[in-house]
Structures are given as C-alpha cells and as structure tokens.
N, C-alpha and C positions, 0 to 999 in steps of 0.2 A: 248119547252113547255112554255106558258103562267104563268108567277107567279099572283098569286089570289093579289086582293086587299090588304087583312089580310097579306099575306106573306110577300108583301112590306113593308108594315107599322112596322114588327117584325121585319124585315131585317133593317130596317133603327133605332128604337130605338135599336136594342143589336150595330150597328155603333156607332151611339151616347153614349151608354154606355160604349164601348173602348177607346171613344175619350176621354169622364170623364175621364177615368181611367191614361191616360198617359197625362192629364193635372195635377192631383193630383201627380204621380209619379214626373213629371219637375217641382212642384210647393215645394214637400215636400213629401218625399217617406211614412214618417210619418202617411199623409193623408189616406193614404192606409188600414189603421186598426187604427183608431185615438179610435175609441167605447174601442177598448181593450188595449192600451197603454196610453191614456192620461193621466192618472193618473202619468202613471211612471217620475223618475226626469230626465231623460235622453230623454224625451218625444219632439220633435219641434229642436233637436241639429241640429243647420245650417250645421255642418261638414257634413251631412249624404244631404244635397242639393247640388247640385250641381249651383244650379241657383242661392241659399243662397250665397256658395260661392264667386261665381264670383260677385254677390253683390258686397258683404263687402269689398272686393278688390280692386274695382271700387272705393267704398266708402274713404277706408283708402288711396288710391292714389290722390285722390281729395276732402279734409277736407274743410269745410264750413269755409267762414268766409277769 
C-alpha cells in the first residue's frame, strides 16, 4: 500500500523527533525534562553524563599549559 504524502512527512518529523531525543539523552540526560528540574541544585551534575564524563577525564589527563 502507497503511504500518502502527509504520512511521510509525519513519519519523518516523530524520526527527527527521536533523534532530538537521544541527542539530549548523550548530551545530558538532564535535558530531557530541563522545564521541570532546572531549578533544582543537582540540576546539569556531569556524573549523570556520560559524555560529560568521559570529557572531564580526557580533560584532567591532558591539562593545558
């Protein structure tokens, strides 16, 4: 069966919408509900990144200078 125009174009933004979504998750799981957390003081902890992590590691391995 033939998908409509409309269908494509739905089918391809809710993709795009996932892919947001596990870009936010690898970036900062945080990101994921930031409306309703940001406030809090535990709010952006790199522990809870995983990418933060391996950062900082990177980071402290090879100090500027």
């Amino acid at each position: 069966m033939a998908m409509s125009c409309t269908q494509a174009a739905q089918d391809r933004r809710n993709a795009l919408a996932g892919i947001d979504i596990l870009r936010k998750i690898c970036n900062h799981p945080d990101l994921l509900q930031r409306a309703k957390w940001e406030g809090a003081p535990d709010y952006g902890n790199p522990v809870r990144s995983g990418k933060l992590t391996v950062a900082m590691k990177a980071r402290a391995a090879r100090p500027l200078g």
